[in-house]
N, CA and C atoms as a LAMMPS dump frame, in Angstrom:
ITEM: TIMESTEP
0
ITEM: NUMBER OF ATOMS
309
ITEM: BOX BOUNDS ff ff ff
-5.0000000000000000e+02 5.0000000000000000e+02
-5.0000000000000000e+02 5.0000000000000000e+02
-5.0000000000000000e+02 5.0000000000000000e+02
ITEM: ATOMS id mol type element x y z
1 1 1 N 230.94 -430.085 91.885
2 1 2 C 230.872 -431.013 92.979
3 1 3 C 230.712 -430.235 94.296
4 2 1 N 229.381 -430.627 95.336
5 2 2 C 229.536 -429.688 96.528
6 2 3 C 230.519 -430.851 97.485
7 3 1 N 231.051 -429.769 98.14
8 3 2 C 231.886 -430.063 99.407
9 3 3 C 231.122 -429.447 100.765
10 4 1 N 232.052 -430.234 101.981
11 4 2 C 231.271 -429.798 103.376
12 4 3 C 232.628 -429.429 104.056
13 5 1 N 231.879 -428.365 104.832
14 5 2 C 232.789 -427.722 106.053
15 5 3 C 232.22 -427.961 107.073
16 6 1 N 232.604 -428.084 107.968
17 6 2 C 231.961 -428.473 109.64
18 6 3 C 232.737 -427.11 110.446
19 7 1 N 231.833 -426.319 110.889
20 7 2 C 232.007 -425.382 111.615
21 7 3 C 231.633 -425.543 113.405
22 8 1 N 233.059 -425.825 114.471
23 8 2 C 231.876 -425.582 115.567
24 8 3 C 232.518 -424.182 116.289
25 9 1 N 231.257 -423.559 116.765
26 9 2 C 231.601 -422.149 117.509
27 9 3 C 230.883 -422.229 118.984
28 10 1 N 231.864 -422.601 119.666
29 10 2 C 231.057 -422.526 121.505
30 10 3 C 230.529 -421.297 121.599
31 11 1 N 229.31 -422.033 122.078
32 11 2 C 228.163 -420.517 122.701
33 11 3 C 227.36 -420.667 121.487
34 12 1 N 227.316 -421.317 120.402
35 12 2 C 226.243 -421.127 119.375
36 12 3 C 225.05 -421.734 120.034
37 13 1 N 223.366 -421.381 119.984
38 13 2 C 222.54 -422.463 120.226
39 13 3 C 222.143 -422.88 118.417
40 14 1 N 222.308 -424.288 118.584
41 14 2 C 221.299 -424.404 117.516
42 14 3 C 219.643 -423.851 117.138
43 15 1 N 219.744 -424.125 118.304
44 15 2 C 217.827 -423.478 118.168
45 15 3 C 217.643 -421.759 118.257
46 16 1 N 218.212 -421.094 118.645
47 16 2 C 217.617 -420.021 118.153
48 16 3 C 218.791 -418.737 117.301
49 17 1 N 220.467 -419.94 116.942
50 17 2 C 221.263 -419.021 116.313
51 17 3 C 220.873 -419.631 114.637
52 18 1 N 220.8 -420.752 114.195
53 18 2 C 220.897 -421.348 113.175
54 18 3 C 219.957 -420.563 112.435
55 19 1 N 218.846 -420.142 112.153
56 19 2 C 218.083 -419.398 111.074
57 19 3 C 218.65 -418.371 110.939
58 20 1 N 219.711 -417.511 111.705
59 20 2 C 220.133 -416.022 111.273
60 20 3 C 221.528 -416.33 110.923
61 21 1 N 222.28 -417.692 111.493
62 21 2 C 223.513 -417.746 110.476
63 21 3 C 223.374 -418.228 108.939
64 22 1 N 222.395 -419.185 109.033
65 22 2 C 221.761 -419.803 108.046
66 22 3 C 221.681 -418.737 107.058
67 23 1 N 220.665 -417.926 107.399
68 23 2 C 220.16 -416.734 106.336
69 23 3 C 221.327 -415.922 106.12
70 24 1 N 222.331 -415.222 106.783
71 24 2 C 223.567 -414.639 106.326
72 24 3 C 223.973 -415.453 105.308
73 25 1 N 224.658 -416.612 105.543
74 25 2 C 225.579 -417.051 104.761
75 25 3 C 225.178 -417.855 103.707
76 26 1 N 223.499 -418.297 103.37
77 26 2 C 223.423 -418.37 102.005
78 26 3 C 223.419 -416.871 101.233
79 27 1 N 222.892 -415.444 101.935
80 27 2 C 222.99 -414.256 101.179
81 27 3 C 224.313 -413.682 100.64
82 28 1 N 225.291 -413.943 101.802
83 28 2 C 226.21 -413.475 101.298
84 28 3 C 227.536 -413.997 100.491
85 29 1 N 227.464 -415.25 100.342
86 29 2 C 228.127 -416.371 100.144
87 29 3 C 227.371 -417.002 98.738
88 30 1 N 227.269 -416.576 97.559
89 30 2 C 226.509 -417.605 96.635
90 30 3 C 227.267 -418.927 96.484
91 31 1 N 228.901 -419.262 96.935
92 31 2 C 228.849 -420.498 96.583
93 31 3 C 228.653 -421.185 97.836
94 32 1 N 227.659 -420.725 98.73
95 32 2 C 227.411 -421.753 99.937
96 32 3 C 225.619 -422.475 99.631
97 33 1 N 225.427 -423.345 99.614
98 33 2 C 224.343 -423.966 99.071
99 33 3 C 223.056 -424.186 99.956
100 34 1 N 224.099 -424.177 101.347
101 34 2 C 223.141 -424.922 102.408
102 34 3 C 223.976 -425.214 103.785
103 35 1 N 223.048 -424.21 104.761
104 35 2 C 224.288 -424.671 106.142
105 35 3 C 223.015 -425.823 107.184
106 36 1 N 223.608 -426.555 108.051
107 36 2 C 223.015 -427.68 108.431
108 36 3 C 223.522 -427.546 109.949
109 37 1 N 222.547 -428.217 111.142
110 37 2 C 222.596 -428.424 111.983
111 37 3 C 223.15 -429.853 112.187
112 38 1 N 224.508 -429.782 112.916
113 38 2 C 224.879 -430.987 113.251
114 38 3 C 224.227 -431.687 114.409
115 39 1 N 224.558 -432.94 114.578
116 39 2 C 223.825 -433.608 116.265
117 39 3 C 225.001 -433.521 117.023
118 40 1 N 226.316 -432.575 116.523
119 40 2 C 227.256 -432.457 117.489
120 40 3 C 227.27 -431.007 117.754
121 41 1 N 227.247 -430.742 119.356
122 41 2 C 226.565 -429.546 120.077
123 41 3 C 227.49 -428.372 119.653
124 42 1 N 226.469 -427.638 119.319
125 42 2 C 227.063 -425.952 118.323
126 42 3 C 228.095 -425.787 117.019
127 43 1 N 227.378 -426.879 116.253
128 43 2 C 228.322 -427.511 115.107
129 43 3 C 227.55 -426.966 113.832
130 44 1 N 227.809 -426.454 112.661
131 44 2 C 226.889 -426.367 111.873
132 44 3 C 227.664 -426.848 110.022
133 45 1 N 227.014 -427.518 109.578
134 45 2 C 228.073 -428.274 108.67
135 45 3 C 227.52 -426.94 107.324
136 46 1 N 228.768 -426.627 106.423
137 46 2 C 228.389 -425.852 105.582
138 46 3 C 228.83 -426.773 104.256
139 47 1 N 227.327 -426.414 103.377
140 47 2 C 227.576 -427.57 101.911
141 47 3 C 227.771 -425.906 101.008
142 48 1 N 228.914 -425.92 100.164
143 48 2 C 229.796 -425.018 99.345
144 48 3 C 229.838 -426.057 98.226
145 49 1 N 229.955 -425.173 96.962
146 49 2 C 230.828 -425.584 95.822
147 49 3 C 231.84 -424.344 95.84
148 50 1 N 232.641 -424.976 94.258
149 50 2 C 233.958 -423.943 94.091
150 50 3 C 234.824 -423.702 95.312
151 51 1 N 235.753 -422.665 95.24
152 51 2 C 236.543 -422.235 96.704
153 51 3 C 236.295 -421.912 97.848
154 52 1 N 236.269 -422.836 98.993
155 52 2 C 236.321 -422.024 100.285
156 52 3 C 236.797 -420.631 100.491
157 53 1 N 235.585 -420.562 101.691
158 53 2 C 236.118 -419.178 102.279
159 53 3 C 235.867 -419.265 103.725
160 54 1 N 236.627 -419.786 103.89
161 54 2 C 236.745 -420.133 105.374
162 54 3 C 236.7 -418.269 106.363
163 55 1 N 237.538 -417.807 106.057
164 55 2 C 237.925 -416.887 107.157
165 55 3 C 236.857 -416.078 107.026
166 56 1 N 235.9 -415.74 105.647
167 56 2 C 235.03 -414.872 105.589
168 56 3 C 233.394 -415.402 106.065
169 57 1 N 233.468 -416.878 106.13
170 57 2 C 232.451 -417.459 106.401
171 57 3 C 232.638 -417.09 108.021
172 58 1 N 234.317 -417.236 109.011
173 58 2 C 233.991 -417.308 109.992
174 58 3 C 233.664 -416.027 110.37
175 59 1 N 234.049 -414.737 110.01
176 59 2 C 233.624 -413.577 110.114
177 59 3 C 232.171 -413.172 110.055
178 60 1 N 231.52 -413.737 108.875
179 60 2 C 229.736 -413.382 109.152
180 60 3 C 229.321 -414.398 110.339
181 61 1 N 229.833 -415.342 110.548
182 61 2 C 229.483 -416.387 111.864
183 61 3 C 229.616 -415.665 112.77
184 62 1 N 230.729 -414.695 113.476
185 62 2 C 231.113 -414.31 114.66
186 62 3 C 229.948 -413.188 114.477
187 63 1 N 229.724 -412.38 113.283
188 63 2 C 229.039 -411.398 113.277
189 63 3 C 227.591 -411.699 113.592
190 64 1 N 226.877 -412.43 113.283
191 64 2 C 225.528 -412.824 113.587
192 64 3 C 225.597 -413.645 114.903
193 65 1 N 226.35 -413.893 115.538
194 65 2 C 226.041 -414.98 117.279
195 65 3 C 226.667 -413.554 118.171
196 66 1 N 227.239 -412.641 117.689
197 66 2 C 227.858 -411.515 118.358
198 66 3 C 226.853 -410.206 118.189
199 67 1 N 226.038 -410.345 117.537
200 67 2 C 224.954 -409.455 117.125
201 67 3 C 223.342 -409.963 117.779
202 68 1 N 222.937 -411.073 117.488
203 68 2 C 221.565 -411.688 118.377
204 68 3 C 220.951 -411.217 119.512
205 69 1 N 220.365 -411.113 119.89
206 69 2 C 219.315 -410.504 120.93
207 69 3 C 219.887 -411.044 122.206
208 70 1 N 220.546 -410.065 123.648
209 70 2 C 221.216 -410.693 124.839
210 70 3 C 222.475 -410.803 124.262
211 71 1 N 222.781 -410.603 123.416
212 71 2 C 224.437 -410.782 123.562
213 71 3 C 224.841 -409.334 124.078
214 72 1 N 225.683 -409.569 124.958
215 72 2 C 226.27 -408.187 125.831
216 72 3 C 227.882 -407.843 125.261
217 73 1 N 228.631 -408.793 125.035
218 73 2 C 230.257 -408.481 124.974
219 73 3 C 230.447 -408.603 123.794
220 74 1 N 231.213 -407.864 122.833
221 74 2 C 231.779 -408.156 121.745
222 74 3 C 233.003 -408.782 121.33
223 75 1 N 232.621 -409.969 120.635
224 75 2 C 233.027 -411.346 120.175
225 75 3 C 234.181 -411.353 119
226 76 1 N 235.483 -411.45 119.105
227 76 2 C 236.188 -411.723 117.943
228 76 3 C 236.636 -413.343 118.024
229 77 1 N 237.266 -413.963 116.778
230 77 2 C 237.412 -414.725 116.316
231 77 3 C 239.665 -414.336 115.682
232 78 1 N 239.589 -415.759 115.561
233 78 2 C 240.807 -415.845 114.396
234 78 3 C 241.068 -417.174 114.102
235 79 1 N 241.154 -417.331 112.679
236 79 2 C 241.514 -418.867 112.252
237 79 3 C 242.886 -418.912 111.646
238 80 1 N 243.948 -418.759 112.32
239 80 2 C 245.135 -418.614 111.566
240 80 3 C 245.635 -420 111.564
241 81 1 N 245.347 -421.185 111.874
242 81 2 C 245.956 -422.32 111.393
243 81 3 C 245.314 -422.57 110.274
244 82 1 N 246.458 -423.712 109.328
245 82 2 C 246.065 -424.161 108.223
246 82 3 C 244.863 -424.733 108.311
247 83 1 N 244.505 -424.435 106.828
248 83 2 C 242.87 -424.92 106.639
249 83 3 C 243.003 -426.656 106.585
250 84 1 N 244.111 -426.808 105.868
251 84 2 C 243.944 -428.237 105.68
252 84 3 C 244.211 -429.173 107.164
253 85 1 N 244.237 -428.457 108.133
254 85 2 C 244.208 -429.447 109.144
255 85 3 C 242.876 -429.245 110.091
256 86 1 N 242.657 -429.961 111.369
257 86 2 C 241.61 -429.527 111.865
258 86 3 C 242.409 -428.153 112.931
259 87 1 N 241.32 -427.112 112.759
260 87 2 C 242.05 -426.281 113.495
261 87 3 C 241.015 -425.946 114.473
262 88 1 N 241.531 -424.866 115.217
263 88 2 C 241.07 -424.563 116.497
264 88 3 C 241.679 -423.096 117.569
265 89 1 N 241.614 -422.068 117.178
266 89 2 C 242.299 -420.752 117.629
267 89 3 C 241.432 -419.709 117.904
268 90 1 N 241.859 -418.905 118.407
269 90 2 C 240.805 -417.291 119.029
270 90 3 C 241.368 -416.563 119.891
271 91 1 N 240.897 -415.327 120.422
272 91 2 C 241.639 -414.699 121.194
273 91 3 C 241.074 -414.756 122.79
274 92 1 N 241.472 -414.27 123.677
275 92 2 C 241.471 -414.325 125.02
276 92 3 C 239.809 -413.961 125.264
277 93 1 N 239.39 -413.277 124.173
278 93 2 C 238.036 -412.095 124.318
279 93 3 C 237.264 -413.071 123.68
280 94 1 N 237.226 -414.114 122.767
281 94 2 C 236.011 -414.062 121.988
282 94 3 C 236.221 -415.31 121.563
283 95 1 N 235.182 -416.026 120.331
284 95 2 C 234.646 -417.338 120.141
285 95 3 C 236.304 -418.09 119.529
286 96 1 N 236.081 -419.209 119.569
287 96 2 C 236.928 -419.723 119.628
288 96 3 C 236.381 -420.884 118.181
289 97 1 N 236.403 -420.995 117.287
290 97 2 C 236.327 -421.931 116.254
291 97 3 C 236.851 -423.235 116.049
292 98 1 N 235.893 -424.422 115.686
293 98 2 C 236.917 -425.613 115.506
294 98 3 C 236.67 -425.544 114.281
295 99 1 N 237.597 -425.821 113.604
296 99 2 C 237.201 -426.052 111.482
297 99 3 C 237.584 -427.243 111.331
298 100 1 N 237.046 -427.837 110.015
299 100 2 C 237.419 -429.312 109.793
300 100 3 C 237.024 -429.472 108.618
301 101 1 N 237.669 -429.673 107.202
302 101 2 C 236.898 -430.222 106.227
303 101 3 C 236.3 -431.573 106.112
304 102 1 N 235.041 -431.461 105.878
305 102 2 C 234.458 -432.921 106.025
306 102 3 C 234.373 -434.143 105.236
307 103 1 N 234.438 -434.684 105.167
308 103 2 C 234.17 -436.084 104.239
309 103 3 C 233.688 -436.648 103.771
């Protein structure tokens, strides 16, 4: 059965980050099937089977919008709230994640 994750990361553009997160995380991720552009701004919904991997999905995320052409500062992340709620955490320096399992 696939499931969805809704990823949003401020500062993503859809238009010119989505083909290089896209392409990471079906390569490195075989149980990710398919990541999707939401119509909610810098949102990208991820279709998975089997177990999440939230923290490693958000890690190649930070790594490819922190890597792209013009990015100047280097970008960390942290998702230490529970997965099962909607979360939302990061550090003073860097992207800030909303997670949400979807429905």
């Amino acid at each position: 059965m696939q499931r969805l994750y809704e990823i949003t990361i401020p500062g993503l553009s859809i238009k010119s980050d989505l083909p290089a997160i896209r392409r990471r995380l079906l390569a490195a991720f075989p149980q990710v099937v398919e990541v999707l552009a939401m119509t909610t701004p810098a949102t990208v919904l991820v279709v998975y089977h089997g177990e999440d991997e939230i923290d490693a999905w958000c890690d190649e995320l930070n790594d490819a919008v922190a890597t792209r052409p013009g990015r100047c500062t280097p970008r960390t992340r942290s998702c230490d709230q529970p997965r099962s709620q909607s979360a939302s955490s990061g550090s003073s320096t860097g992207n800030v994640f909303s997670l949400r399992a979807a429905s």
